[in-house]
C-alpha positions as CSV (number, residue, x, y, z in Angstrom):
1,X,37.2,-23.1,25.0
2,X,38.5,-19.7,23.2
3,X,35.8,-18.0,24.9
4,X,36.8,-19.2,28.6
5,X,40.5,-18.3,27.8
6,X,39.8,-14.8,26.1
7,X,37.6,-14.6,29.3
8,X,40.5,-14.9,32.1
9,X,42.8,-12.8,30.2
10,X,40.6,-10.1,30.0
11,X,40.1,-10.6,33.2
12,X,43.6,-10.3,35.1
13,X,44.3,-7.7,32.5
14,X,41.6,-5.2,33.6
15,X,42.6,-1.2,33.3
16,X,41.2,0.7,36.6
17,X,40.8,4.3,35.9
18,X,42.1,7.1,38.3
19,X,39.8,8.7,40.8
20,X,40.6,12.0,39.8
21,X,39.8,11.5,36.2
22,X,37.5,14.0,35.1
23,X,33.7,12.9,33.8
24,X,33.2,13.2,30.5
25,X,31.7,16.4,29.7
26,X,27.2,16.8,28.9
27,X,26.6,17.6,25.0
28,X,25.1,20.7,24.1
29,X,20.9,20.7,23.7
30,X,21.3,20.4,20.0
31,X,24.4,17.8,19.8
32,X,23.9,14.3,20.2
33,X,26.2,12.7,23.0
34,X,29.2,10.8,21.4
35,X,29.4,7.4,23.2
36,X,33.2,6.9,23.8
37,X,32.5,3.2,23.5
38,X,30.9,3.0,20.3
39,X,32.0,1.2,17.9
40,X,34.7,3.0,15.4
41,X,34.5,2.7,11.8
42,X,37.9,3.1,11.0
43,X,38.8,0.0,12.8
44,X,35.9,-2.3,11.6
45,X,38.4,-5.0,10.3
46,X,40.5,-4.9,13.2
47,X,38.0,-5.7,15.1
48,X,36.8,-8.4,13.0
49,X,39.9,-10.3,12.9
50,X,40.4,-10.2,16.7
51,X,36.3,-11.5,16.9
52,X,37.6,-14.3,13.7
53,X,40.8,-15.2,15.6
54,X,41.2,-14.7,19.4
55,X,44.5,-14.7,21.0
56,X,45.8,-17.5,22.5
57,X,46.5,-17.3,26.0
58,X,50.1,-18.7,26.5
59,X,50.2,-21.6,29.2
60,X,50.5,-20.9,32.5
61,X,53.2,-24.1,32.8
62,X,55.3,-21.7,29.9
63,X,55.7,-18.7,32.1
64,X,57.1,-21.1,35.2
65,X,59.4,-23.8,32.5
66,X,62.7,-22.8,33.4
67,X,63.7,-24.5,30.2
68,X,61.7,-22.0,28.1
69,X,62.7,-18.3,27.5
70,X,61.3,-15.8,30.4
71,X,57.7,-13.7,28.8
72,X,57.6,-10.5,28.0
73,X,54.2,-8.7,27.7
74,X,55.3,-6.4,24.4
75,X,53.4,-3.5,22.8
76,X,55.5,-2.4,20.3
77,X,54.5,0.1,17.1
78,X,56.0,0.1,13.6
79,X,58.3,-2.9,13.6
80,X,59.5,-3.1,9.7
81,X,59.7,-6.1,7.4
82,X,61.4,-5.8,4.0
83,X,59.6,-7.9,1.5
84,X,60.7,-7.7,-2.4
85,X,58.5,-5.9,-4.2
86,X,57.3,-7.8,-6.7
87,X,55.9,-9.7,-4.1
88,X,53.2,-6.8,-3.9
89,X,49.5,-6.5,-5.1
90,X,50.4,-3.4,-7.7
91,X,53.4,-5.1,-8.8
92,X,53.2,-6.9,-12.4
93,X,53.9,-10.6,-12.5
94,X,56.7,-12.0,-13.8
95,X,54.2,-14.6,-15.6
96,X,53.2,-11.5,-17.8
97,X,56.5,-12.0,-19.9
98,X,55.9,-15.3,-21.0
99,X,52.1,-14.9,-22.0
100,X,51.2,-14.5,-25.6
101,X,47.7,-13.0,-25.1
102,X,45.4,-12.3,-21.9
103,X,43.5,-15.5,-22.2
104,X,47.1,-17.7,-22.4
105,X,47.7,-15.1,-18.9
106,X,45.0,-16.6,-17.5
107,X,45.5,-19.9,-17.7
108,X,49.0,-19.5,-16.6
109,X,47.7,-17.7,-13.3
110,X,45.3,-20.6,-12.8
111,X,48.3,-23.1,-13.2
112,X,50.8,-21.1,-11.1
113,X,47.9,-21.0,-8.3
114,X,47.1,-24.7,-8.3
115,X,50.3,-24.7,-6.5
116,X,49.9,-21.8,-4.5
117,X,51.3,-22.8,-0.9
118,X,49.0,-19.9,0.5
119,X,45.5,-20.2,-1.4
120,X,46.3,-24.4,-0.3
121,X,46.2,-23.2,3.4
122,X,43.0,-21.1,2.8
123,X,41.8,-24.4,1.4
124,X,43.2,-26.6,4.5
125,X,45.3,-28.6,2.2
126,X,48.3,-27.4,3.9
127,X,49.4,-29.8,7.4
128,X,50.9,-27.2,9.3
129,X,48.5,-24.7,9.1
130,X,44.8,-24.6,9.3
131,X,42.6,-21.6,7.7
132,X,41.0,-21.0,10.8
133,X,44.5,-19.5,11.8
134,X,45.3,-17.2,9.0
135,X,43.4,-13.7,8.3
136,X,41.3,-12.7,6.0
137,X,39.5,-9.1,5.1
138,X,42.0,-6.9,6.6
139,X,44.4,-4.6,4.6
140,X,47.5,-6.8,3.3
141,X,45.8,-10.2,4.5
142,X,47.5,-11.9,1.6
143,X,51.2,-10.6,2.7
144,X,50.1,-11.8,6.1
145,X,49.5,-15.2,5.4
146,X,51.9,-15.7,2.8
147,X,55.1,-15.4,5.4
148,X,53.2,-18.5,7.4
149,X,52.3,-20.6,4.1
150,X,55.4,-20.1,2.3
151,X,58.4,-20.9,4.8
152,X,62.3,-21.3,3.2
153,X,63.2,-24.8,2.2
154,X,65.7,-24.8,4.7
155,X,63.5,-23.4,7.5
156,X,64.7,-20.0,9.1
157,X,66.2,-19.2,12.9
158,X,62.7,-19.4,14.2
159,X,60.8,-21.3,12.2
160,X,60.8,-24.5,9.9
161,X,60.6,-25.7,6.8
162,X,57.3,-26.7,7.2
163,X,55.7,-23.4,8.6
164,X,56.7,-20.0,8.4
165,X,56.9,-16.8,10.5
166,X,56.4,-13.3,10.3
167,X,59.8,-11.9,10.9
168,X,60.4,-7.9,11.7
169,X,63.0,-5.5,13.2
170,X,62.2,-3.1,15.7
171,X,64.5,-0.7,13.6
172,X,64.8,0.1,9.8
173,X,68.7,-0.3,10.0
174,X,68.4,-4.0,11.5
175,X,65.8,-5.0,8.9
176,X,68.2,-3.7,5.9
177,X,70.8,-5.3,7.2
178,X,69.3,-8.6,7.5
179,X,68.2,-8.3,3.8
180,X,71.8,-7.4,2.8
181,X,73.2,-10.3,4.9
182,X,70.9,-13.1,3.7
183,X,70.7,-11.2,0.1
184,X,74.7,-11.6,-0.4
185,X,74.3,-15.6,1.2
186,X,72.5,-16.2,-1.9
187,X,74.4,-14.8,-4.0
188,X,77.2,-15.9,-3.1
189,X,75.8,-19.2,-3.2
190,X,75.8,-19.3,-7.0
191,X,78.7,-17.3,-7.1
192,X,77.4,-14.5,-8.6
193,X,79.4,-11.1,-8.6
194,X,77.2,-8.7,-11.3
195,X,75.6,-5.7,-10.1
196,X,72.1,-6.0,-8.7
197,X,69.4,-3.6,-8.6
198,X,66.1,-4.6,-6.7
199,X,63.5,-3.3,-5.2
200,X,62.0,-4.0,-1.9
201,X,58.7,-2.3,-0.1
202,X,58.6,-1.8,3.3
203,X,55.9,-3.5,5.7
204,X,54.7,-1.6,9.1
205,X,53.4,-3.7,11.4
206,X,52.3,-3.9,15.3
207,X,52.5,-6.3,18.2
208,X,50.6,-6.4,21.6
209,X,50.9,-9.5,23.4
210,X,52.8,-12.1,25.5
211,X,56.2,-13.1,23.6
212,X,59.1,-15.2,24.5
213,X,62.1,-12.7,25.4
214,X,65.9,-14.1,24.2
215,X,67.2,-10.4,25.1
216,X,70.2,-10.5,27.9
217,X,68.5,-8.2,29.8
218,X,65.2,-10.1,30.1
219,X,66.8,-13.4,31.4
220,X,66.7,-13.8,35.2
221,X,69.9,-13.4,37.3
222,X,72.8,-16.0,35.9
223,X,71.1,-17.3,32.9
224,X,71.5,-14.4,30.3
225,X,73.4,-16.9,28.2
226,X,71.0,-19.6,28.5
227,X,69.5,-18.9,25.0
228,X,72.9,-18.4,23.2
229,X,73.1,-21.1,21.1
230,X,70.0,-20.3,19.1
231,X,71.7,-16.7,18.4
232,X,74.2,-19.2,16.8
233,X,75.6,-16.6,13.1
234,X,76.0,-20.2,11.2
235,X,73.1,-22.6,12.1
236,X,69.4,-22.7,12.9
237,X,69.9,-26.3,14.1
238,X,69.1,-24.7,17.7
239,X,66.5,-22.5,17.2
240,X,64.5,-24.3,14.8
241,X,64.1,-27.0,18.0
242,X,63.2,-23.7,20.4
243,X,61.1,-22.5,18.2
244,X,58.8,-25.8,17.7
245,X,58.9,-26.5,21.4
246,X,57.4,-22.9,22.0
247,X,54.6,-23.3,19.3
248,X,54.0,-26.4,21.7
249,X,53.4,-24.2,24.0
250,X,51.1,-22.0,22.1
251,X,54.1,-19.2,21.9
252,X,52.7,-16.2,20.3
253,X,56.8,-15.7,19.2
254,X,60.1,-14.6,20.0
255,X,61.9,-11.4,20.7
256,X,65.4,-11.5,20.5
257,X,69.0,-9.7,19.7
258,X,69.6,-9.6,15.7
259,X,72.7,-11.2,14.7
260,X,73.4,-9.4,11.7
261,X,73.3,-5.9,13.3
262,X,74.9,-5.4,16.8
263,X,72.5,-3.4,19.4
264,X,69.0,-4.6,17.1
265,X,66.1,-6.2,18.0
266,X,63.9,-8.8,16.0
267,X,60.9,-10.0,16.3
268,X,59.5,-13.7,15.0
269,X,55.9,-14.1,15.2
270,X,54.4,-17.5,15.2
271,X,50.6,-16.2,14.7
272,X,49.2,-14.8,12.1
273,X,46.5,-12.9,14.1
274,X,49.0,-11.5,15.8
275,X,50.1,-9.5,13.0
276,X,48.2,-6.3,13.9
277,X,47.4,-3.2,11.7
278,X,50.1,-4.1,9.0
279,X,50.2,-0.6,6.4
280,X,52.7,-0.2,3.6
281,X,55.6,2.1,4.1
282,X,58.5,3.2,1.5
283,X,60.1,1.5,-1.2
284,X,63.7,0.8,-0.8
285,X,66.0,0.2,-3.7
286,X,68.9,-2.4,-3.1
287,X,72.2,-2.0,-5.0
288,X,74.2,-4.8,-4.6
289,X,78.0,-5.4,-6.0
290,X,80.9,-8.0,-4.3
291,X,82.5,-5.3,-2.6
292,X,79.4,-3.0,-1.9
293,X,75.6,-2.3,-0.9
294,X,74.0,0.1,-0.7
295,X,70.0,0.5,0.5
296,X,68.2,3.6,-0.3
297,X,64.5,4.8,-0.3
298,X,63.6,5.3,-4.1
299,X,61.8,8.6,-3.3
300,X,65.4,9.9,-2.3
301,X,67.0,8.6,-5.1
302,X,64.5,10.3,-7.3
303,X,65.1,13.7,-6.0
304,X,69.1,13.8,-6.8
């Protein structure tokens, strides 16, 4: 079934090349012709994520529901996502403080992972999520997988408590501000007012694809406000139902305004294999106070 699908894709997708493109040019006697179609080393795992986990064509019915969001076919390079950092594979647990020895480590690591949202997934113990879905052997597969596996309690604008998104700006400033948004939510939460330092590392990431398009200027004549309510500043109640009805729908995810940042974009991605050449970018330090943030990159801070 994934094969006929990838097939008519492909197929109403096909690049013609210009007449006037030049041929590629004979090797010299004692060079070897490089085949421009050969297969490329450097993107080995790329390619065998895309062989493990075909896209999903989006439903014909989906592009002509008027009660969906109009598609938008996006490539778009370097979106950023701002994950703490001790979330990272070089960063030392916090389960290192309360071992005695390496051995009592251990067995705390097997503990902690026994409940490990994400390794349950990879195991198919998880009900919203199948492994078959997530990504494995491609660089940051664990940081992939682990926004799908390990959702908020409370669910987030375009996803739900029981399954999780990958969520990215298309601009540094709108991701930091999100972080400092939801960052001083929680805070204030527990009405806490000390200074906080913390670090966070910065996630590249691309997207090529079919996505759902909240943007004003996507909507059709008349219906730019269609969508409004799931841009709602104080509830998810919305776009939580959206969001599941487009996953019904085999949504590959949303594009749409940010609402903590006027003039940004975001981007929620329902797919893990979606998720496409994801490459660590700088570390960020976040000063937080009641009555002031500030984000930096370390490597700036350093320098002064």
């Amino acid at each position: 079934m994934h094969a006929v699908a990838a097939k008519k894709v492909s197929s109403s997708k096909t690049m013609t090349r210009a007449k006037t493109e030049s041929p590629i040019a004979p090797a010299p006697p004692d060079q070897p012709m490089v085949n421009p179609r050969a297969a490329s080393p450097a993107l080995a795992s790329v390619r065998a994520q895309m062989e493990a986990h075909p896209e999903v064509p989006i439903a014909d019915a989906a592009q002509l529901n008027d009660a969906l969001p109009p598609v938008t076919q996006l490539r778009r390079f370097d979106t950023h996502r701002l994950l703490p950092a001790k979330y990272g594979s070089n960063y030392e647990s916090v389960l290192t403080r309360i071992a005695d020895n390496d051995e009592h480590l251990q067995q705390i690591f097997e503990l902690d992972n026994a409940t490990n949202a994400r390794l349950e997934a990879e195991e198919n113990l998880r009900p919203n999520i199948t492994p078959r879905e997530l990504v494995f052997n491609v660089p940051h597969y664990r940081i992939i997988n682990a926004a799908f596996t390990h959702p908020n309690p409370l669910g987030a604008r375009f996803s739900t408590p029981e399954r999780g998104a990958w969520y990215a700006a298309f601009e540094l400033a709108t991701a930091k501000a999100e972080i400092i948004f939801h960052k001083s939510v929680e805070f204030a939460e527990v009405n806490w007012s000390e200074r906080e330092v913390l670090q966070y590392d910065e996630y590249l990431a691309d997207f090529t694809g079919s996505f759902h398009d909240l943007r004003p200027e996507s909507a059709p004549e008349g219906k730019q406000s269609q969508f409004t309510s799931c841009l709602d500043p104080a509830s998810y109640i919305v776009s939580q139902k959206l969001a599941v009805e487009l996953m019904n729908h085999a949504s590959l995810g949303v594009i749409y305004p940010s609402v903590r940042r006027p003039g940004g974009t975001c981007i929620a991605c329902f797919q893990p294999s979606v998720v496409s050449n994801v490459r660590k970018g700088n570390r960020f330090l976040l000063t937080w106070t009641s009555n002031r943030v500030v984000f930096n990159k370390e490597d700036f801070l350093k320098k002064r």
